[in-house]
N, C-alpha and C positions, 0 to 999 in steps of 0.2 A: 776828838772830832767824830761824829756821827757821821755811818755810814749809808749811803742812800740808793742802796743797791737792796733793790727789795729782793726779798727771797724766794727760793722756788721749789715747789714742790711736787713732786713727779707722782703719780698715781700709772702702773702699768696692768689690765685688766689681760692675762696671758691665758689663750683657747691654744688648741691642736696644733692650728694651722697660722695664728696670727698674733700680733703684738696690738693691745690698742692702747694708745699713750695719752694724759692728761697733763698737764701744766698749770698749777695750781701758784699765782692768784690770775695769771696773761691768758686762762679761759683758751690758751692753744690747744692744741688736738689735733692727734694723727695717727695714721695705723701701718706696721709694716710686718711684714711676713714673719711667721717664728722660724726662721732658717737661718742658717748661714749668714748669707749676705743681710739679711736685717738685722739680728742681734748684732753685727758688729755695723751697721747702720747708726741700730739703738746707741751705744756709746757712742759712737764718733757725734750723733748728735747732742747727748745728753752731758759730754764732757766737758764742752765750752761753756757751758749754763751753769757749770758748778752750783746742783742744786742742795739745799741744804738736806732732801730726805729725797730718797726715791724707797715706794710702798711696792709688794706685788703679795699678793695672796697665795697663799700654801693650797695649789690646784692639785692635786694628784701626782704631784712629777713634773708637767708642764713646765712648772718655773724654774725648773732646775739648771740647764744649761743657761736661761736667761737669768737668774741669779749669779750663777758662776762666773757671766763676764761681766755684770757687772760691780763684781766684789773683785775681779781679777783688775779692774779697770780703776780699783782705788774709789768708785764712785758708793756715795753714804747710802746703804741698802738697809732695809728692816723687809721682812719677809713673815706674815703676820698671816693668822687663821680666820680664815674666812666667814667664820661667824661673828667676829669682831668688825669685820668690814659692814655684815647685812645687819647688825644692831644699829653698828651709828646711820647706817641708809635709814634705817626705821626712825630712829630717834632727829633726822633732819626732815623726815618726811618726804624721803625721795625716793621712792616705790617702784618707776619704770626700772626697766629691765632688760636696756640695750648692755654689750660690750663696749660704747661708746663712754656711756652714761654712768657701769661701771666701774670706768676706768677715773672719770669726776669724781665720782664717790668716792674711790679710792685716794687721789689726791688733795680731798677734802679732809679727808680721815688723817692723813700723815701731816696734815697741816693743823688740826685742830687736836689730833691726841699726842703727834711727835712721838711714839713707838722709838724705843734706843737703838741708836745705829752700834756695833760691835763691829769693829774692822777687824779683819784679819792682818794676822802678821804679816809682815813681807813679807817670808818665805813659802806661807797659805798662800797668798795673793799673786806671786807666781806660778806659780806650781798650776795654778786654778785659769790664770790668764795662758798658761802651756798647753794645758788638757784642752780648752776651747780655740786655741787656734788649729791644736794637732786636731780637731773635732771637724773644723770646716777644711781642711788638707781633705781627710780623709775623704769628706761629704766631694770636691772637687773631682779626685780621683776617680769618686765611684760615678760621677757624671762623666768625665771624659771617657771611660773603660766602656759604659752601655750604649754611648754615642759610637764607639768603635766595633763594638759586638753587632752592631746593626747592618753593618757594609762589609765583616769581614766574612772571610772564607771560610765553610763549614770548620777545617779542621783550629783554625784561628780561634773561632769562634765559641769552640769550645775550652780551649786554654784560657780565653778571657774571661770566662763564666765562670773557670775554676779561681781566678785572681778576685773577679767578682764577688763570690762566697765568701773570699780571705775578706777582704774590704769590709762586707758588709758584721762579719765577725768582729775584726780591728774597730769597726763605729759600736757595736755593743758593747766591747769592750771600753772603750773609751768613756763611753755614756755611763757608765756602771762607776769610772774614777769623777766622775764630777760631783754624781749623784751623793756617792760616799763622803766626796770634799763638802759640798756645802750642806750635807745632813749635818757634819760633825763643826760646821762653823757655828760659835754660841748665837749669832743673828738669827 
């Protein structure tokens, strides 16, 4: 029996500061923060969809912690060089040059060239879903610690700057084990 569940294709167009998503063929579209709370936005949304490919282009780094959850998250990722993305733009004839539009592109591309998904093993795949939760702990932490530095008492306030520097060290660090995990994933 033929299944009549059309299939879906995620194109995610990933800047500094923001996620912008396409859903490829239901023309959906939406954009949330590259932080914390959106990347794990990102899956919580994109997992119920079980889409057949989600695309994101090789930005400089950017895509890294959002590659990481969602390869940690099991969801079918290809992570593909961006000159591949701006040829088939050229060769469909679609020239603007929003991050919206982008991100279309992008989930036209994963739908029309299907790029190989390569999953990682379990134990990649946790290990990868570890690092980005300990990733937004960390990011939590260092928001409640400057929220406190703010109201505390000089001498307070200086011990919390020193916890502050550890934090913000532990987020480098951390960012440095993603970066290495999803360099060395064959996707």
């Amino acid at each position: 029996m033929a299944s009549t569940t059309t299939p879906v294709f995620v194109g995610i167009d990933v800047a500094k500061d923001r996620l912008d998503v396409h859903l490829f063929p239901a023309g959906q579209a939406f954009a949330l923060p590259r932080d914390g709370d959106g990347i794990a936005a990102l899956v919580e949304r994109l997992t119920p969809l079980a889409p057949n490919l989600i695309v994101l282009e090789a930005t400089g780094g950017f895509e890294t912690v959002v590659a990481a959850a969602l390869a940690g998250a099991a969801l079918p990722l290809a992570v593909v060089n961006p000159r591949q993305i701006r040829d088939f733009s050229r060769a469909i004839g679609r020239l603007a040059k929003t991050d919206a539009l982008d991100a279309e592109v992008i989930a036209r591309f994963a739908e029309a060239v299907r790029p190989p998904v390569r999953p990682l093993p379990d134990a990649d795949r946790v290990a990868l879903a570890d690092l980005v939760a300990r990733r937004r702990q960390i990011i939590a932490m260092i928001t409640a610690e400057a929220n406190r530095q703010r109201t505390a008492a000089p001498g307070i306030a200086r011990r919390i700057a020193c916890h502050l520097d550890w934090l913000n060290q532990e987020l480098a660090d951390t960012d440095r084990d993603p970066d290495q995990g999803v360099r060395r994933m064959p996707a």
